[in-house]
C-alpha positions as CSV (number, residue, x, y, z in Angstrom):
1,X,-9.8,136.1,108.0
2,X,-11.3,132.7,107.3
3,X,-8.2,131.6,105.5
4,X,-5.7,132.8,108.7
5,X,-7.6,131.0,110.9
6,X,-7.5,127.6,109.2
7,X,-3.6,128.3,108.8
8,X,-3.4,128.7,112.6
9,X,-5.7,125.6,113.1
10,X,-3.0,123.5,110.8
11,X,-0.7,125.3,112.1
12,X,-1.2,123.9,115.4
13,X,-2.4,120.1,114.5
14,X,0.7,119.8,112.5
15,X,3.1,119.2,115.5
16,X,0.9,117.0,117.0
17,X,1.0,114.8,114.0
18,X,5.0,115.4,113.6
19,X,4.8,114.3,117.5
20,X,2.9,111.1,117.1
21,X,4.8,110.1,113.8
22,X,7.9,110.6,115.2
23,X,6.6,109.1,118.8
24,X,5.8,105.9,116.8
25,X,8.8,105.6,114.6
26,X,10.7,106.0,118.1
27,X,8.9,103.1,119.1
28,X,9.6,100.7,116.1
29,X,13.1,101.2,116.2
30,X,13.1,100.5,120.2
31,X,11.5,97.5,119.3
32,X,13.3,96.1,116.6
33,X,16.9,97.2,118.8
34,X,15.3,94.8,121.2
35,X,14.4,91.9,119.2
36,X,18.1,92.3,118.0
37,X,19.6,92.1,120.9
38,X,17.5,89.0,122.2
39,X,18.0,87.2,119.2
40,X,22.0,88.2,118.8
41,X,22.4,87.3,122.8
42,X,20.6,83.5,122.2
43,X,22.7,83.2,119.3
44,X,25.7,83.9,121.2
45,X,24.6,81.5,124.4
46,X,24.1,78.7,121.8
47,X,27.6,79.1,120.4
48,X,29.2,79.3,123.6
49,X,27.3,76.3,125.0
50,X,27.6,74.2,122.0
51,X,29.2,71.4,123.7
52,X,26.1,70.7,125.5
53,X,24.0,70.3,122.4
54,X,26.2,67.3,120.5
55,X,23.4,65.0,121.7
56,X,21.3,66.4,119.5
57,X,23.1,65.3,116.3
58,X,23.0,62.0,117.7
59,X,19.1,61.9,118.5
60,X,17.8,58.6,116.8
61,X,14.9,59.3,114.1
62,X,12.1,57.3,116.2
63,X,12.5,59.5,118.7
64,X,12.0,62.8,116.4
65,X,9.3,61.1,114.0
66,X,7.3,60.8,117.9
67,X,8.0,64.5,118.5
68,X,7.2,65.7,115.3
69,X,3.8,63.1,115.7
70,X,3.2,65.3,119.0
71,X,4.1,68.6,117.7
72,X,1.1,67.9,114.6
73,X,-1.3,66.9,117.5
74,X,-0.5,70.4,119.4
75,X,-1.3,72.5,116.0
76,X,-5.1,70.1,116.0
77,X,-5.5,71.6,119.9
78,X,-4.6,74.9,118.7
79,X,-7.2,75.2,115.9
80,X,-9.3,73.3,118.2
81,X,-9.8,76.2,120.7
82,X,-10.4,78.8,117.5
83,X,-13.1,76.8,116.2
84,X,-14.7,76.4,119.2
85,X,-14.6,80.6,119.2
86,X,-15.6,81.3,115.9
87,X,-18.3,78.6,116.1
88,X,-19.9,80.6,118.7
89,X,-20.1,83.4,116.9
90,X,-22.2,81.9,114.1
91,X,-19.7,81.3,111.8
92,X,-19.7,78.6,109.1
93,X,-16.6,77.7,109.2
94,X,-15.0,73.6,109.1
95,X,-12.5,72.5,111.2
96,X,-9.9,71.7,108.1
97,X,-10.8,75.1,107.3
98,X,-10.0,76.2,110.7
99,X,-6.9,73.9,111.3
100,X,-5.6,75.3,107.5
101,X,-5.7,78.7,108.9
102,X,-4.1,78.3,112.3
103,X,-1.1,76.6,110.6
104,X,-0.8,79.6,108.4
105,X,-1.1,81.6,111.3
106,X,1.5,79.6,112.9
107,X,4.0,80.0,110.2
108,X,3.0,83.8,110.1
109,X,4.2,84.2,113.8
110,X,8.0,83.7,112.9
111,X,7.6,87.4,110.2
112,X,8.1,90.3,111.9
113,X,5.8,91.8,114.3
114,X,3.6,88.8,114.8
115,X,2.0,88.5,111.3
116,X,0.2,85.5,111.9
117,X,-2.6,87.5,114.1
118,X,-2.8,90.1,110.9
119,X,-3.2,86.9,108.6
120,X,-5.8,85.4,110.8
121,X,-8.0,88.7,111.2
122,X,-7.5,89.5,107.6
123,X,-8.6,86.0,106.2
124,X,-11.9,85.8,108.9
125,X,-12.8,89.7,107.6
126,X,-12.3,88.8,104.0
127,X,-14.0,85.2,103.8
128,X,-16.3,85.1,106.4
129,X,-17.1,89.1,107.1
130,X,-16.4,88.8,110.5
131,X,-15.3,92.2,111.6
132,X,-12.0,93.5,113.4
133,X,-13.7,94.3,116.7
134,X,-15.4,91.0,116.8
135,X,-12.1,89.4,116.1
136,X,-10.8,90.9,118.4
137,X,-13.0,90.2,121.1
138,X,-12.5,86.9,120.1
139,X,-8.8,86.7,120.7
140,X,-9.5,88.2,124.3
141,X,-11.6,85.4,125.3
142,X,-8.8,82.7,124.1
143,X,-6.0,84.4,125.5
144,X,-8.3,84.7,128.9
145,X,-9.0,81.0,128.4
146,X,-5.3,80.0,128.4
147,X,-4.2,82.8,131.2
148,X,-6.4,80.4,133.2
149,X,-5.2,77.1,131.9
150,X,-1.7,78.0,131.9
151,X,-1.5,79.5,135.2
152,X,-3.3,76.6,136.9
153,X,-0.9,73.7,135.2
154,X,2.2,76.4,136.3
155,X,1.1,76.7,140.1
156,X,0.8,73.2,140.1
157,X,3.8,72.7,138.4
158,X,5.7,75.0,140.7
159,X,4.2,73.4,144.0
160,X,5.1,70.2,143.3
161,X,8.8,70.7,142.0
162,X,9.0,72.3,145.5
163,X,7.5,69.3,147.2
164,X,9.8,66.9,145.3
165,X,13.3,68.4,146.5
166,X,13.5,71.4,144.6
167,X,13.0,75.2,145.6
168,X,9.6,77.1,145.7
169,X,10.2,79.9,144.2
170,X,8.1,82.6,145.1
171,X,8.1,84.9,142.3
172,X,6.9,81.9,139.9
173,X,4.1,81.5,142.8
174,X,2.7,84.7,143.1
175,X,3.2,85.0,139.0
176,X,0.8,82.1,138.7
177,X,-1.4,83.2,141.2
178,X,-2.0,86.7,139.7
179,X,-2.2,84.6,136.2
180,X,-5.2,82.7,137.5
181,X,-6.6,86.1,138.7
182,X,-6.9,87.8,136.4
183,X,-9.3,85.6,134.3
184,X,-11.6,85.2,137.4
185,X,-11.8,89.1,137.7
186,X,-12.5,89.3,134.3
187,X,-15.6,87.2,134.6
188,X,-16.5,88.2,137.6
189,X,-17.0,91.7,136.6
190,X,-19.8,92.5,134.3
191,X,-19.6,93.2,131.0
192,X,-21.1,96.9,130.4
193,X,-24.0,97.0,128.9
194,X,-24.1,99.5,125.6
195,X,-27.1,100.0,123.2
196,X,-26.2,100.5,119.3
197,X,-26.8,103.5,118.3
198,X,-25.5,106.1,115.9
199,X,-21.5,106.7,115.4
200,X,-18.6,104.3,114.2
201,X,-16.8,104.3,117.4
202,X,-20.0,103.5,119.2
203,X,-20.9,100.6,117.3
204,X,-16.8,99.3,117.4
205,X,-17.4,99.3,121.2
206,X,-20.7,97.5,120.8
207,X,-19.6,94.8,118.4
208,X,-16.8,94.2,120.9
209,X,-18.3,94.1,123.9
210,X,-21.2,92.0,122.8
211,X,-18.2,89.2,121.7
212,X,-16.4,89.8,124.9
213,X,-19.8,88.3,126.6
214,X,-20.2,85.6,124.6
215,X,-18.7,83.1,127.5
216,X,-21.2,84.5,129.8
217,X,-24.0,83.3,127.6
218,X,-22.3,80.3,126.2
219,X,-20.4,78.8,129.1
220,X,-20.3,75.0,127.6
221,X,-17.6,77.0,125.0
222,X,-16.2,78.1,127.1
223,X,-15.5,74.9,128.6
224,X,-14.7,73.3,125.3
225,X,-11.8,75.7,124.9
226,X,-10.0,75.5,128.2
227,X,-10.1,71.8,127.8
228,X,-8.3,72.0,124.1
229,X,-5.8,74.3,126.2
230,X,-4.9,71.9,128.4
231,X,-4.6,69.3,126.2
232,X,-1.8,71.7,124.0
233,X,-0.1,72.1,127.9
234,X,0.1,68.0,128.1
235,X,1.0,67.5,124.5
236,X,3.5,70.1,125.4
237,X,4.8,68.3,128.4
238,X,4.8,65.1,126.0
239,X,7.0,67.0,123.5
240,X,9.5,68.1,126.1
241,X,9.8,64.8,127.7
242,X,10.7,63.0,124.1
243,X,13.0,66.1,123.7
244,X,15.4,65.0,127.2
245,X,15.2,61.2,125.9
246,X,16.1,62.3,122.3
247,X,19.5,64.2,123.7
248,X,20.4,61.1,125.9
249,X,19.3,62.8,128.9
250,X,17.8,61.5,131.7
251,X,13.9,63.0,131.1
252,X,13.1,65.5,133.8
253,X,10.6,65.1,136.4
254,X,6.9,65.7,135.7
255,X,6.8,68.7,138.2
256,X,9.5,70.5,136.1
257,X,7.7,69.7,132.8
258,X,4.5,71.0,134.0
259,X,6.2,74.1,134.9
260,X,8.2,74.8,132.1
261,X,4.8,74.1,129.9
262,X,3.6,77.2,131.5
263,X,6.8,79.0,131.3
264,X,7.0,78.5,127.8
265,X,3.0,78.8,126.6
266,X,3.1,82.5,128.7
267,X,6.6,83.4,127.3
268,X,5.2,82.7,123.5
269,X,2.9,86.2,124.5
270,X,6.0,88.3,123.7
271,X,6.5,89.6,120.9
272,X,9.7,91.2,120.4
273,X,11.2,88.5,118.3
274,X,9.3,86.4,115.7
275,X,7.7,83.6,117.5
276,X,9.3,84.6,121.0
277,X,12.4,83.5,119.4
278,X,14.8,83.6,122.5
279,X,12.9,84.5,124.7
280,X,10.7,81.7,125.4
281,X,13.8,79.6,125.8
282,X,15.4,82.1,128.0
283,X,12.2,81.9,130.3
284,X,12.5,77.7,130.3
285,X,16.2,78.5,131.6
286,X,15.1,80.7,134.4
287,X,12.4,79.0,135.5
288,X,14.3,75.8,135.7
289,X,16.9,77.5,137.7
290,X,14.5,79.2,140.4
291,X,13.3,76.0,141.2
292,X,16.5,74.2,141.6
293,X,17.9,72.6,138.2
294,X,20.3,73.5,135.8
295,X,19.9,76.9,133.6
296,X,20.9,75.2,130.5
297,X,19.2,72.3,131.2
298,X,15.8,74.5,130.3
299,X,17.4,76.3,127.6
300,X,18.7,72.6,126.0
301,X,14.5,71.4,126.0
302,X,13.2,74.7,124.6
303,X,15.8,74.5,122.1
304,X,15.6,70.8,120.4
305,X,11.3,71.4,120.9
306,X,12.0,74.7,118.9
307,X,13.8,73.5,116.0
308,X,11.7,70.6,115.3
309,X,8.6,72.7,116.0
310,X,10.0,75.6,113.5
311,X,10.5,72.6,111.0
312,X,7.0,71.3,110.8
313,X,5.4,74.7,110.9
314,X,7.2,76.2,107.7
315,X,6.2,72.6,106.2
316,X,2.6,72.3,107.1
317,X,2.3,76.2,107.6
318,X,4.0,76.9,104.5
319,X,2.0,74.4,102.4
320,X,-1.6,76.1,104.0
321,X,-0.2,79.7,103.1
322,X,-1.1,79.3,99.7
323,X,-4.6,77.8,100.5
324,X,-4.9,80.9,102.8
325,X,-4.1,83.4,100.4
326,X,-6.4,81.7,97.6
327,X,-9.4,82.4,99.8
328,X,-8.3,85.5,100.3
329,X,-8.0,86.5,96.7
330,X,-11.5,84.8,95.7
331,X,-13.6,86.5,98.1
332,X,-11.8,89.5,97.0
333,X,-13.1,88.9,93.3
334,X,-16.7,87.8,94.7
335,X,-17.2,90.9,96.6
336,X,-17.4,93.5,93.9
337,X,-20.0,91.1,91.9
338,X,-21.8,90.5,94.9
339,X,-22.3,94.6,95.1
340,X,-23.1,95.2,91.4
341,X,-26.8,95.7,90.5
């Protein structure tokens, strides 16, 4: 009788594990179609608007040493806003350390799925013991942080290109305005409180929600980090700028580059293709064009800031992978001595 009744009981989880395997494979495959067809349908745009990019071969090598000087002072605010983070949370951690790691993140972005956030929890779990949840938590804040950042530089990006001649464009407007909103409903509501107590889920929601309330008792970090996000959103507007004057176009007003900062620091969330490949650019185009400029004029910028920017983060990325992974494999080996009596 026993034995029938734990047949039935597989009988019946079975499906339900068929289900969610198969829901999830679904899934992948949706995903992967998508990133396809995003990267096959920039391909395709590039090759058909080709003619538009011959300034590029003829872009003088001052002008992409200064971009490529700009693009290595965005990677410093990027690990800036991390170490900030992981400071708070009582880790011992240098900024070269920090910087090291972001770059290999960075370089991790353009694998499949988004790798870079898998290195960067991995190497913090491995070397420093900080846990997944924490991690997680973390990540939250910063992606909070630059919501806030980003949706302030884009709504005033979008007013002012309205205000100069060009279109407001309402969607962009209310799109910023619920960006900015969401961050002040975040703090505004309070954390809930939860005691540690026995059970693994139980202390995963502890250990997260304790991180999550870390700007609530550390507010000067907070601070710290949304002022490294905004200087990534004007070394951004610096890179796009040298980008138009590289091509031998006439460099677009500062309204438009404040906007498309925003368009393309939001658009980099996605992450159907490696790195938002496509998509980011396709988001410069459109947001260019709802406020009155050219379509490919948007999709020309994202493009020459991509390649460089792709360039020095397989260089510098691809030189701290190995540093990355050495950490990785030493605290591995420490570990297991560490434990034995």
């Amino acid at each position: 009788m026993g034995d029938r009744s734990k047949t039935d009981a597989v009988a019946l989880v079975a499906p339900s594990s068929h289900s969610w395997r198969g829901t999830s494979r679904l899934f992948a495959w949706a995903h992967n179609l998508a990133g396809t067809a995003i990267l096959c349908g920039f391909a395709f745009y590039l090759w058909s608007h080709r003619a538009e990019f011959a300034g590029v071969l003829e872009a003088s090598v001052v002008w992409l040493a200064l971009l490529v000087a700009i693009i290595l002072s965005t990677l410093v605010f990027n690990a800036l806003q991390m170490w900030f983070l992981l400071r708070a949370s009582n880790l011992c951690i240098g900024f070269g350390e920090s910087f090291a790691l972001g770059c290999a993140a960075g370089f991790g972005n353009y694998m499949p799925m988004r790798a870079g956030t898998v290195i960067r929890a991995h190497y913090l779990k491995s070397v420093h013991g900080l846990r997944y949840t924490r991690f997680a938590s973390i990540a939250g804040i910063r992606t909070l942080i630059t919501i806030l950042a980003t949706g302030a530089i884009g709504l005033i990006g979008t007013v002012a290109a309205a205000a100069s001649g060009g279109r407001l464009s309402w969607v962009l407007l209310i799109c910023f305005c619920l960006m900015l909103s969401l961050p002040v409903l975040a703090w505004v509501v309070r954390v809930p409180q939860l005691r540690e107590g026995p059970g693994r889920l139980r202390r995963i929601a502890v250990d997260f929600l304790q991180g999550a309330d870390m700007l609530r008792k550390q507010p000067k970090t907070g601070v710290a980090v949304f002022f490294a996000v905004l200087l990534q959103q004007i070394s951004l507007v610096a890179r796009f700028h040298v980008a138009a004057t590289a091509t031998g176009g006439p460099p677009p007003p500062l309204a438009l580059l404040l906007l498309l900062s925003a368009v393309a620091a939001f658009a980099s969330f996605a992450a159907l293709t490696p790195g938002a490949l496509g998509i980011r650019e396709a988001a410069m185009g459109g947001a260019t064009y709802a406020v009155g400029g050219s379509f490919s004029q948007g999709i020309l910028l994202g493009t020459v800031d991509r390649a460089v920017f792709m360039a020095v983060t397989a260089i510098v990325g691809g030189a701290c992978f190995p540093y990355v992974w050495r950490r990785v494999k030493n605290a591995a080996r420490v570990q297991p001595l560490a434990a034995a009596p």
